[in-house]
NUVEXGU-47841 format. One line per 8 residues: for each residue z negated, x, y negated of N, C-alpha, C. Coordinates in steps of 0.02 Angstrom, whole numbers, plus 50000, padded with zeros to 5 digits. Atoms other than C-alpha are relative to their C-alpha. Example, Ala and Ser with C-alpha at 12.3 -4.5 7.8 and 13.67 -1.06 7.14 Angstrom:
# NUVEXGU-47841
50000:50045:50059:49610:50615:50225:50000:50045:49940 | 50003:49958:50059:49643:50684:50053:49963:49961:49945
***
This chain:
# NUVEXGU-47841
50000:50043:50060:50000:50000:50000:50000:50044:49939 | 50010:49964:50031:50043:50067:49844:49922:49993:49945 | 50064:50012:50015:49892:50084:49744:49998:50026:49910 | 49991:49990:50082:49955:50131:49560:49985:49951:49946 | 50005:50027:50030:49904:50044:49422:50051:49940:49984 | 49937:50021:50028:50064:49986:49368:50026:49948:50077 | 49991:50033:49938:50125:49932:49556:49960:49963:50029 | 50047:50040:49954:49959:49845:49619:50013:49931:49994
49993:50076:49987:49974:49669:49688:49946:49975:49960 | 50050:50040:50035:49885:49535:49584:49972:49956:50042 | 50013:50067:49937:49810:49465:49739:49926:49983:50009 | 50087:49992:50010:49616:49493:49688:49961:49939:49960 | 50029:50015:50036:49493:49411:49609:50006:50000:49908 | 49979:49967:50085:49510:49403:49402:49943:50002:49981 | 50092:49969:50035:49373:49484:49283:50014:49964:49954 | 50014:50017:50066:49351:49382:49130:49998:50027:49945
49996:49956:50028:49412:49450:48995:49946:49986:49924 | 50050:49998:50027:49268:49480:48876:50011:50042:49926 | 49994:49958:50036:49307:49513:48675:49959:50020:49976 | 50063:49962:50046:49229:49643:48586:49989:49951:49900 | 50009:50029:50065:49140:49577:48418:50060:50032:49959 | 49967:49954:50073:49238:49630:48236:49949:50038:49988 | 50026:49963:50026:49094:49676:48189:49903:49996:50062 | 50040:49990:49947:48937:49760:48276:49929:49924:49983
50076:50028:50008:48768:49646:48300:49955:50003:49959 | 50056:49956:50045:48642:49646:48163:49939:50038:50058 | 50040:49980:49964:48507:49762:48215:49943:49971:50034 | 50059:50025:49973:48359:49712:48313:49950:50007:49927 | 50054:49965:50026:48241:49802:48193:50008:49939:49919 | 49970:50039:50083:48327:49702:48032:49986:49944:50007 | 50033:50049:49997:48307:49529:48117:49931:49997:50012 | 50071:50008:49960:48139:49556:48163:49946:50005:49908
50027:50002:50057:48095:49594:47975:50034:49950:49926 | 49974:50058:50051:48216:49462:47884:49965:49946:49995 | 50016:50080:49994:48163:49328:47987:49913:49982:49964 | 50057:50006:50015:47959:49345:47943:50025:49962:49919 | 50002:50012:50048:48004:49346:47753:50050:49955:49983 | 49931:50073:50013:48139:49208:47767:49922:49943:50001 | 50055:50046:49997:47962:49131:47833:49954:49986:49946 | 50058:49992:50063:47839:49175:47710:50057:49943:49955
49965:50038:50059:47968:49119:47565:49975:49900:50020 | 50014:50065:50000:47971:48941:47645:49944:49974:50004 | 50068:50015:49967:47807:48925:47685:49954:49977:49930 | 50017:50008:50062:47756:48952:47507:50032:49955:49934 | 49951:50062:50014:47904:48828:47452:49939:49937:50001 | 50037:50061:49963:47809:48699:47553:49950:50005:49971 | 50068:49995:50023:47650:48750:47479:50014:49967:49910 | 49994:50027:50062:47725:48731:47294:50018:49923:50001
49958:50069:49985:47803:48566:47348:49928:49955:50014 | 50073:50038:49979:47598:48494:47375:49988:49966:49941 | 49993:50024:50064:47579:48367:47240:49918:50003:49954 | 50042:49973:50017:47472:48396:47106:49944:49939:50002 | 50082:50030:49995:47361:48240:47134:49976:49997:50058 | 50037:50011:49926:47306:48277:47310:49922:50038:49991 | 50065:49969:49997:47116:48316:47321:50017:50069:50028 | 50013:49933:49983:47050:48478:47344:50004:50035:50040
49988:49989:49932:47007:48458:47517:50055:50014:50044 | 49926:50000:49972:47196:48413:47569:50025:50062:49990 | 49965:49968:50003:47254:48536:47464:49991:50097:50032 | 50034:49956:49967:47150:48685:47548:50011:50010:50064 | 49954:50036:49927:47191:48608:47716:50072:50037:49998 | 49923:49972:50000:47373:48633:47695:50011:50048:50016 | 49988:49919:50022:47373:48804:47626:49969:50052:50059 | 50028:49974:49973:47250:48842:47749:50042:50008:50085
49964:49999:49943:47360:48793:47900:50060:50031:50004 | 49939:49973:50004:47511:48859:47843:50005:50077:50037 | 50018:49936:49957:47427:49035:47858:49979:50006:50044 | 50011:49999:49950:47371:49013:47995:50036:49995:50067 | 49940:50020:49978:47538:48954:48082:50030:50070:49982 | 49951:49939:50005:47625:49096:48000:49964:50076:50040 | 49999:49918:49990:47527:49255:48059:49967:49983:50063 | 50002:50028:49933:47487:49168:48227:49940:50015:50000
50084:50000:50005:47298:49143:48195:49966:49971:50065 | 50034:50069:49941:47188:49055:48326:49973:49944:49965 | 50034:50045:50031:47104:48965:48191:49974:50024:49923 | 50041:49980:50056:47029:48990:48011:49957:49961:49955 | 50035:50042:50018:46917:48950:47898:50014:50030:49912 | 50033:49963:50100:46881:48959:47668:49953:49982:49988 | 50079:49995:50016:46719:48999:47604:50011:49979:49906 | 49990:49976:50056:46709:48967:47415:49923:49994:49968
50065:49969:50016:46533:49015:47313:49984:49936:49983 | 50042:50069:49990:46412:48878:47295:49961:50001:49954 | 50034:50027:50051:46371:48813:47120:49938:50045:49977 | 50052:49948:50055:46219:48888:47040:49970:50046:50060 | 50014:49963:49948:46174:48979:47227:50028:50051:50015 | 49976:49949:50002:46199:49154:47171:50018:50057:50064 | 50005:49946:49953:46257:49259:47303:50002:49961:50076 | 49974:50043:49965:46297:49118:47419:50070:49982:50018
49917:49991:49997:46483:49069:47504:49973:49934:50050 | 50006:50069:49964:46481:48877:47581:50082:50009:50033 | 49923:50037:49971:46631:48829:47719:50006:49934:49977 | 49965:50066:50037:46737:48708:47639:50063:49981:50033 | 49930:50025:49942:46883:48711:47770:50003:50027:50057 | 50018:49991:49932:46894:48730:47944:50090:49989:50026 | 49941:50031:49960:47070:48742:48050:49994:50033:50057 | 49972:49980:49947:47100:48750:48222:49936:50027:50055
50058:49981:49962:46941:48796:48271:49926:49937:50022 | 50079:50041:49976:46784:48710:48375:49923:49996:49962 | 50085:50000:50044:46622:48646:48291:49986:50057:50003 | 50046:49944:49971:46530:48750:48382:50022:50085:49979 | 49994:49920:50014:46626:48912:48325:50019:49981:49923 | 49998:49992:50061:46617:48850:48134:49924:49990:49989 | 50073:49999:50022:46428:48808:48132:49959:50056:49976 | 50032:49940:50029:46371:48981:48114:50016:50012:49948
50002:49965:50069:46463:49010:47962:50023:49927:49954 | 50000:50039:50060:46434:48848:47868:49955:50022:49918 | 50036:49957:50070:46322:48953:47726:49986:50082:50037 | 50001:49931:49960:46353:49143:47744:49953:50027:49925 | 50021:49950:50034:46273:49282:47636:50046:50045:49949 | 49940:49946:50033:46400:49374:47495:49985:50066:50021 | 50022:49923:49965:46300:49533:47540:50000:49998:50056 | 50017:49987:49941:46319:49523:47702:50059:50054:50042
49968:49929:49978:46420:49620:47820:50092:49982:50040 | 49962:50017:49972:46534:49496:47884:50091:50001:49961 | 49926:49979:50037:46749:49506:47838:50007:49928:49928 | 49990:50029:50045:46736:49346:47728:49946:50016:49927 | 50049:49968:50043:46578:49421:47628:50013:50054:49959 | 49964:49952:50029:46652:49588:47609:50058:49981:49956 | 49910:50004:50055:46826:49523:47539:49950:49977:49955 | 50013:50035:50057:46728:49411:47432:49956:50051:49949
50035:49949:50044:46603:49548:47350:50040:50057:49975 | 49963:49931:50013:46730:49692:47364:50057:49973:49968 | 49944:50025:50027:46860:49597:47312:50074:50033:50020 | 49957:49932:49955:46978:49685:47460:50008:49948:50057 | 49992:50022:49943:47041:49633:47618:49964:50025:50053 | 50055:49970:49938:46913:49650:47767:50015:49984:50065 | 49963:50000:49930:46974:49682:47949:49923:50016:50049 | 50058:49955:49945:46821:49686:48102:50049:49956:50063
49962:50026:49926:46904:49673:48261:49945:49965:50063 | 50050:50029:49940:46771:49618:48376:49947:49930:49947 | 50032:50063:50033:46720:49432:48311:49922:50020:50005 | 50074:49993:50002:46500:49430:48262:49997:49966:49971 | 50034:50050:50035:46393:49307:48196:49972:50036:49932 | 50015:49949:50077:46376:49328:47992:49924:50015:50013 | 50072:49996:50013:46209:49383:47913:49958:49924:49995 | 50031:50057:50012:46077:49254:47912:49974:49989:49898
50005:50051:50036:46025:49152:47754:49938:49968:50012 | 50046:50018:49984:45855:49107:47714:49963:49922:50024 | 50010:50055:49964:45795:48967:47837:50055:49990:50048 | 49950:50000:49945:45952:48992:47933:50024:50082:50042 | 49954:49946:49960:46015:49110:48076:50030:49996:50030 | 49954:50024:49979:46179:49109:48133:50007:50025:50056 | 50028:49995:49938:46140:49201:48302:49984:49965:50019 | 50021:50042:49950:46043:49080:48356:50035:49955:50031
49938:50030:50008:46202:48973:48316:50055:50009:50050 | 49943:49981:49982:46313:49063:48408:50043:49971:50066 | 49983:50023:49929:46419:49005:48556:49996:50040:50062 | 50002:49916:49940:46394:49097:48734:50048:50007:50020 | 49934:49960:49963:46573:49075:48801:50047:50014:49956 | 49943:49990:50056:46661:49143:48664:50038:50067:50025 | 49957:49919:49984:46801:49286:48705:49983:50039:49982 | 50015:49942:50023:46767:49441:48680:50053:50025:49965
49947:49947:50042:46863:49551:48550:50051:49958:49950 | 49983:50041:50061:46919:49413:48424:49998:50021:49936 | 49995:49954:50069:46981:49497:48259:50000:49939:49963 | 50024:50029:50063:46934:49438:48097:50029:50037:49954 | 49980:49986:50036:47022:49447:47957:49997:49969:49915 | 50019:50047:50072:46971:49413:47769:50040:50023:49946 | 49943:49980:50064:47078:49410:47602:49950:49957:49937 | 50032:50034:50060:46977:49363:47425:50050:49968:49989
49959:50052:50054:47017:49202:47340:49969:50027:49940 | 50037:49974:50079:47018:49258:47157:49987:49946:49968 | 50044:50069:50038:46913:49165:47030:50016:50029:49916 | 50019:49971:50065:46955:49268:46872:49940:50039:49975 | 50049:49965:50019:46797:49339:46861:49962:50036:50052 | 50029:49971:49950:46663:49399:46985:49986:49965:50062 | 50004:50039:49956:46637:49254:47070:50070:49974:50044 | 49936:50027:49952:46756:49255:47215:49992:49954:50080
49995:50020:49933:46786:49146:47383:50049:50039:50063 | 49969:49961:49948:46865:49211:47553:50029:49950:50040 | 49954:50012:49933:47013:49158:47680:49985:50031:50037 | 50012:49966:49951:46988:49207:47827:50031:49968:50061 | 49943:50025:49951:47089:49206:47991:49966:50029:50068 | 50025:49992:49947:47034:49243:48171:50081:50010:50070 | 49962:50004:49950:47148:49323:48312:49988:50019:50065 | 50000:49955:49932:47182:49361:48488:49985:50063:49986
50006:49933:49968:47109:49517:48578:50065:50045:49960 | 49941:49929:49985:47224:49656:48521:50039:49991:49946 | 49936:49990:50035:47319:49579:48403:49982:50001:49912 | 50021:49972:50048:47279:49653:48240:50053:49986:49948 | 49925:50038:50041:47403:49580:48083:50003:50059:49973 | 49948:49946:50030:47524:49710:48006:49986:50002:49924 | 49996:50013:50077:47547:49731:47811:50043:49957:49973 | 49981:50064:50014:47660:49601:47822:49955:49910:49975
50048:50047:49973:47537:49459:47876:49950:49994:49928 | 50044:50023:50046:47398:49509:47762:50064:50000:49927 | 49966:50001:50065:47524:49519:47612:50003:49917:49979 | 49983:50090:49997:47574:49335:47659:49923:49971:49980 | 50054:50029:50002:47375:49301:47670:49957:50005:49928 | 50008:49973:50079:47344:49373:47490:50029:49950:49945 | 49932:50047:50059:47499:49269:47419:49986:49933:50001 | 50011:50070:49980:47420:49109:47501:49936:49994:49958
50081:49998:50022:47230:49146:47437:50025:49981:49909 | 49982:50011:50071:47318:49172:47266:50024:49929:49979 | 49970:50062:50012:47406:49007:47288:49939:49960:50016 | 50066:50043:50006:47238:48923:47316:49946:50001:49941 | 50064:50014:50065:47139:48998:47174:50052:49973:49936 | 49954:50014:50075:47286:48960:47038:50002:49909:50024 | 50025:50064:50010:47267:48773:47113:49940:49971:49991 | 50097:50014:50003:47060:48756:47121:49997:50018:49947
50027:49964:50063:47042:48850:46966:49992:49929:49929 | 50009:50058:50016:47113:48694:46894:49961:49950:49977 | 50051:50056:49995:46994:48571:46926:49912:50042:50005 | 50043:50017:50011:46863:48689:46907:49932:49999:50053 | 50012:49979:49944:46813:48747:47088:49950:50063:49990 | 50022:49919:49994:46797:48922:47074:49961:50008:49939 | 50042:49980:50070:46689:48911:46900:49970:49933:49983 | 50033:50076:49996:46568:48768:46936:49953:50020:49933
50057:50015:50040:46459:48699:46796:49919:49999:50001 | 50103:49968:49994:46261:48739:46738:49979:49929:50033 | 50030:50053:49934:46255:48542:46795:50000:50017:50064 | 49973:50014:49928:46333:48574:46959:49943:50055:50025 | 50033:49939:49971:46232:48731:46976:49936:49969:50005 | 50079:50037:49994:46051:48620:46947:50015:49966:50050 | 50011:50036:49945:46117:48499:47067:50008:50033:50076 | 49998:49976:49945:46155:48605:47197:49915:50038:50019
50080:49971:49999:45987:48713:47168:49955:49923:50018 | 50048:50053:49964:45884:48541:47188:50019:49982:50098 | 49973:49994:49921:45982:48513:47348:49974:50033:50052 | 50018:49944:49945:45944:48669:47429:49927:49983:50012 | 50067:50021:50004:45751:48641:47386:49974:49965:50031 | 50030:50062:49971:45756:48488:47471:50047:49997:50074 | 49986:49990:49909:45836:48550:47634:50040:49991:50013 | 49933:50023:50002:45990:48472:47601:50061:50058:50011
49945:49968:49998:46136:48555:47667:50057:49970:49968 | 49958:50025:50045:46301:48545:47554:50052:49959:50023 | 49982:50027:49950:46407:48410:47643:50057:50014:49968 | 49927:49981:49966:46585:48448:47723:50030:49982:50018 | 49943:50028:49956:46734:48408:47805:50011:49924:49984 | 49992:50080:50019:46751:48203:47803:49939:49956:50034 | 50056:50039:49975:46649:48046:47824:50046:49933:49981 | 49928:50038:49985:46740:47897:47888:50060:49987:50001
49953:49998:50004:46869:47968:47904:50050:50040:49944 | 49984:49981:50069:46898:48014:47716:49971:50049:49969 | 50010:49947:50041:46909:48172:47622:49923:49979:49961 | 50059:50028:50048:46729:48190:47504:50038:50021:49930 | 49990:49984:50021:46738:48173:47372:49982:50056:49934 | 50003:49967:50019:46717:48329:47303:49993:50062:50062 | 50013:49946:49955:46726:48525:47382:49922:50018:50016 | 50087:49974:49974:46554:48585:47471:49986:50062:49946
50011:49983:50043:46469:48673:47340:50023:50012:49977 | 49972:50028:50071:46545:48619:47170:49952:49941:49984 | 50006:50055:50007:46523:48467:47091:50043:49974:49960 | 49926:50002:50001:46698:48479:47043:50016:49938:50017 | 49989:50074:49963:46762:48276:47075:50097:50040:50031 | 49940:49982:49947:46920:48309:47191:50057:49979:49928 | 49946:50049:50033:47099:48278:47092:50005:49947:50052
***
């Protein structure tokens, strides 16, 4: 049989003929850093797109889930400082996460040691990779609080909400074992915090009044913890320590 190119019988099988692109593939390395900041952009779209008469709560919520969605959180939470209770940081939002692993840090310590404390005093982003129960708070300890089957090696990650002045609040984000966010991530988590204090500032959040500050001080006095999250259902109205009325 002859076996030349040119002479071979067409009596085989056919290969599919397969064209080459015009032009090569974008790189791996290029989609892998477009697509994030194609994200961010929209993300913060969506965030401007929040109307300006939604309460406080909602609008904290939102912002708060967004980041949390974008840098693949397990859950997070925002602390913001609590009326005339110097040196104090109340949870005022909660996503994604179980009672039981927000109870410990419903009133943290600004001096304390934990990543939403630090951002908020240092006014910096604070990274501890192995999740811990904050400092305690007099009449409270959040140890005791703590849950026993919680994973081990849960990173924490905090970004200051700015207030204009000294008094700042903290985002904070919580991840899988191992997976530690890039300078991408926190950049996004910086750009979001900012987009929360330029809406709270507003109404008046982040720079509560000498009233709000007496009523909260009687409060504490009287054992009263600063109430949170909803009640029947419905936003309060107002953020946990303020006395800020919601838009």
């Amino acid at each position: 049989m002859n076996t030349r190119s040119g002479d071979a019988d067409n009596t085989g099988p056919s290969i599919p003929h397969v064209p080459h692109p015009l032009h090569p593939p974008q790189g791996l390395g290029t989609m892998q850093t477009a697509r994030p900041l194609e994200r961010h952009r929209m993300r913060m779209r969506l965030l401007d797109a929040v109307d300006e008469d939604r309460r406080d709560v909602e609008v904290l919520l939102t912002a708060l889930q967004q980041a949390v969605a974008e840098v693949h959180g397990l859950g997070g939470m925002v602390h913001l400082p609590g009326g005339g209770m110097s040196g104090i940081l109340y949870l005022v939002a909660d996503s994604g996460l179980p009672e039981s692993m927000t109870r410990p840090w419903l009133i943290i310590p600004v001096r304390g040691a934990a990543p939403p404390s630090r951002a908020a005093r240092n006014d910096t982003i604070a990274w501890q990779p192995d999740l811990a129960p904050p400092d305690p708070v007099p009449g409270r300890d959040p140890a005791a609080l703590w849950p026993s089957r919680l994973p081990a090696d849960i990173g924490h990650l905090a970004v200051p909400i700015p207030s204009g002045g000294w008094r700042r609040g903290a985002l904070s984000v919580l991840f899988a074992p191992g997976a530690e966010p890039g300078a991408a991530e926190r950049a996004f988590l910086n750009e979001v915090a900012a987009w929360m204090s330029g809406r709270l500032r507003s109404s008046g959040i982040l720079n509560p009044s000498s009233t709000c500050c007496a009523l909260w001080r009687t409060g504490q006095e009287r054992g009263r913890p600063p109430p949170r999250g909803t009640r029947n259902g419905s936003p309060p109205s107002r953020i946990p320590g303020t006395c800020a009325p919601a838009s």
